[in-house]
N, C-alpha and C positions, 0 to 999 in steps of 0.2 A: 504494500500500500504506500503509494508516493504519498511525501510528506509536503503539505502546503504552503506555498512559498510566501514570506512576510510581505505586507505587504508596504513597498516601497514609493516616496514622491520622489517628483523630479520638477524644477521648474523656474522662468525667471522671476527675480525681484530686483527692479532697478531702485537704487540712491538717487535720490534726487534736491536740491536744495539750491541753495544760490549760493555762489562763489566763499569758499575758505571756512564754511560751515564745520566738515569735516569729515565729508564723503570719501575718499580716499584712506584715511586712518582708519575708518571703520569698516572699511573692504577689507584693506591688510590682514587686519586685527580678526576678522572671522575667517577670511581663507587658510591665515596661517604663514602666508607667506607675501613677500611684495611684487603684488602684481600694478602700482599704478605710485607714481612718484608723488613723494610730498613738500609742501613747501607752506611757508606761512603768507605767500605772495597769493591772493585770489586768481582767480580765473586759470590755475594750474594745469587740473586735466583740461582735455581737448578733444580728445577722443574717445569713443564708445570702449569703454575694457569691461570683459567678464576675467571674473575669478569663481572658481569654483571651489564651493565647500561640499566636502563629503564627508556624511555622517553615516552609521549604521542605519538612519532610518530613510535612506533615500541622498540624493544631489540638489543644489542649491546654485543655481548660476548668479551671482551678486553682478547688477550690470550698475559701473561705475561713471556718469555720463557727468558731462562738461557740466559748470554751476550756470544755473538760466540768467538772466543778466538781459539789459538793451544791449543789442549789438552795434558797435562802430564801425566795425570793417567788415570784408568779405567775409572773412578766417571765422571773428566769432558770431558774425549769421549762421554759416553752416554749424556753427555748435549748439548752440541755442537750438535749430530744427534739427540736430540730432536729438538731443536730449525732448523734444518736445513727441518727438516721434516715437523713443524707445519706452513713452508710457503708455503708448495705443499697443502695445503689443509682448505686454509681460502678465504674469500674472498675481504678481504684487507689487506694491508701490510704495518705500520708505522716504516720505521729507520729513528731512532734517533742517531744525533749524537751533540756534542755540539758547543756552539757557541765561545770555549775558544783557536780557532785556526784561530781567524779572517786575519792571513796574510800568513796562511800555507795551510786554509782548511781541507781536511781530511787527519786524521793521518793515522799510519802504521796497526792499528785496525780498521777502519774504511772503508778501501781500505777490510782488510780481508772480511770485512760482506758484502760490496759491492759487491764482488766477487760471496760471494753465491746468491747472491737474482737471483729469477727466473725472465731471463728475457719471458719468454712466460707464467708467473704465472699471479696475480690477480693486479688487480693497486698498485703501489706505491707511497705512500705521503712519499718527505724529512719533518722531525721534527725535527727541528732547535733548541734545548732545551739548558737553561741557558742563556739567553737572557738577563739575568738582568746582566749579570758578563764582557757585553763587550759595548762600546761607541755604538749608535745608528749610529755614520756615519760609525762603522766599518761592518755593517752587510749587505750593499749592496757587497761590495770587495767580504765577504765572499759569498754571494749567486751566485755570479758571477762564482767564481773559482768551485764550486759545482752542478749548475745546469744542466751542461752538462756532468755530471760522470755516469746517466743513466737515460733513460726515464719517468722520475717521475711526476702524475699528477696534485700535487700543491706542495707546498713548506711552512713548516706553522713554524711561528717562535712564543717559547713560554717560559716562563719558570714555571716548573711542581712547584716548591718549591714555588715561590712566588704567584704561581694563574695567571700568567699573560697572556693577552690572550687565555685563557683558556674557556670564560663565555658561548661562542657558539658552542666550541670544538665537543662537542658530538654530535652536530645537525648536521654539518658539516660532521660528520663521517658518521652518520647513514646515510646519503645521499646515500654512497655506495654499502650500504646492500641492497640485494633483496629484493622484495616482500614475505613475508610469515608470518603467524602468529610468537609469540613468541617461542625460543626454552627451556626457562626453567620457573620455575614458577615467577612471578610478585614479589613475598614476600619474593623473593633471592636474597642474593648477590655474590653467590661464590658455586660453588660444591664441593668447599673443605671438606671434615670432618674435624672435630671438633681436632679430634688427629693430623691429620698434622699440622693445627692451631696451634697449640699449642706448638707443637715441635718447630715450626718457628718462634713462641713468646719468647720460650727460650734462640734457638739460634740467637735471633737478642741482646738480654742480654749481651750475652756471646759475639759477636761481638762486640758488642757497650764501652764494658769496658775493652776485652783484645784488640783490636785495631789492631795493626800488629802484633802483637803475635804469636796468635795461629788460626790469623782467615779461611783459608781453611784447619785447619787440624783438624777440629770440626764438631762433627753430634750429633744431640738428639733423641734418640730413646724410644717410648714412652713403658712402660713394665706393668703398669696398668691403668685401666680408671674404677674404679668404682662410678655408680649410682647408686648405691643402699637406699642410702637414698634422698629423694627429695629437700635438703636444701642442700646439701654438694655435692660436687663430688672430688673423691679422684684418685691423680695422679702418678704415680711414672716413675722415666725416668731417663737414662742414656746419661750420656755425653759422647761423646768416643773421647779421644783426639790419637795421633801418639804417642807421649812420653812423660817416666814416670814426664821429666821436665815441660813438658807442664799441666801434669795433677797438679802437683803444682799452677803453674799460676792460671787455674782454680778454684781450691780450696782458694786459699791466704793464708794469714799468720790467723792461730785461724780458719781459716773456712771465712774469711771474706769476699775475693770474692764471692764465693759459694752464700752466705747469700743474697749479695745483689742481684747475679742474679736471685736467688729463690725470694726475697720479692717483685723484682720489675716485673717478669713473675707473679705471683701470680697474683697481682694485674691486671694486662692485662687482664688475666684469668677470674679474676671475673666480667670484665667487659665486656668480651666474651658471658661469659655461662650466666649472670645475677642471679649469684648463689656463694656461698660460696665454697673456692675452699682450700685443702689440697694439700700441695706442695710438694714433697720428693724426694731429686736430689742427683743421685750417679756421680762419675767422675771414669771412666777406662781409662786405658792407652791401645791400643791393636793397634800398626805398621802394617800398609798396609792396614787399614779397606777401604780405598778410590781403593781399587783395588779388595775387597770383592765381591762377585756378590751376597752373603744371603743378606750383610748390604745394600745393593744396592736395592736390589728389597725390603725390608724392609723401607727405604728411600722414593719408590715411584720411584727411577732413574731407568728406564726397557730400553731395546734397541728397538728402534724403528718399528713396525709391531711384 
């Protein structure tokens, strides 16, 4: 007598929030591993990333999509209709927004994304993130003022950075998911290649040291990826900043910035691939790449359908 198989979900839930919320940390933070670069600069992601959580009781694709925001240029129109799109076609929906507005509630970014979510779409949980950043008696006020801004089916308060509340996060989720086998393989984390990877190891460098600088006027585009030998893998990749002052910045004095963003991607790298890794970084200067449609679909940012 066959024994009856458990049964298992499988399904998407995309993040969704407005810029530096903390969509990213709390992807990491339940896949396990870093599928999506962090920075304390907004408007970071760019592109649509799944990570994938696997539990005994089924799969979990977390889809990590750009912060909704007005867009200025080409680059973040198509992110904005990413992110607007990957909520017509998940089957859960977390915005996040944070807990550092406990006597205002939602700001004037926060109201935006609200706006978009579908109300005849898939359930929505409020996620309440940064929880450690406000008094415990202030988080009722705030749940107060927020729980009646749209019909949401729990409300979960967490904070992605410090782990908190977090330990049952993902059972809780998968809850939502349908019935059906697994949609990717068990021994994945992420559908990303290796080459986006990578790019986004860079430019989290180059965000993390130039700061308010130059940080949405920067993209890394990757220009070789050779394996050819089995111990090495060699890189080469361009930074494209807006202007020729900015490509300074990036460079430094002697080459010094440059240096350290290369020494310190390397290393990410090799901890990546599990291999020895050749690093060789150019810096261009070239105005209006953010409204380019080659560098764009090159990027991975395409217009929706």
């Amino acid at each position: 007598m066959s024994e009856t198989p458990a049964e298992t979900r499988s399904g998407f839930a995309a993040v969704v929030g407005r810029p530096n919320v903390g969509k990213s940390t709390l992807i990491n933070l339940l896949v396990g591993e870093k599928v999506a670069i962090v920075s304390d600069v907004a408007q970071t992601t760019r592109n649509r990333i799944h990570g994938f959580v696997n539990l005994p009781g089924g799969q979990m694709v977390l889809v990590d999509t750009p912060g909704i925001h007005k867009p200025l240029h080409g680059m973040n129109r198509l992110m904005v209709d990413e992110a607007s799109d990957t909520m017509r076609g998940v089957d859960l929906i977390l915005f996040m927004i944070e807990a550092v507005r406990p006597t205002s509630g939602l700001g004037p970014g926060d109201r935006f994304v609200l706006s978009e979510l579908p109300r005849d779409g898939p359930p929505v949980l409020l996620v309440i993130n940064k929880v450690d950043r406000v008094r415990k008696e202030d988080l009722l006020p705030l749940i107060d003022r927020v729980k009646d801004t749209f019909p949401f089916k729990e409300i979960l308060l967490v904070s992605a950075l410090k782990a908190q509340n977090t330990r049952d996060l993902a059972g809780k989720l998968l809850a939502y998911m349908p019935e059906g086998p697994p949609l990717f393989p068990l021994d994945q984390f992420t559908d990303q290649q290796e080459r986006f990877l990578a790019s986004e190891l860079i430019r989290e460098k180059i965000l993390h040291h130039t700061r308010q600088e130059i940080p949405h006027e920067t993209c890394v585009l990757i220009e070789v990826w050779d394996e050819s030998r089995s111990d090495l893998t060699r890189i080469e990749a361009t930074i494209l900043v807006e202007k020729e002052s900015q490509k300074k910045i990036v460079i430094g004095r002697e080459g010094s910035m440059l240096k350290t963003v290369g020494t310190e991607a390397r290393e990410d790298l090799e901890r990546m691939l599990d291999r020895k890794v050749f690093l060789k970084l150019w810096v261009r200067a070239r105005g209006g790449w953010r409204d380019d449609d080659a560098i764009l679909e090159r990027l991975g940012i395409r217009r929706a359908g």
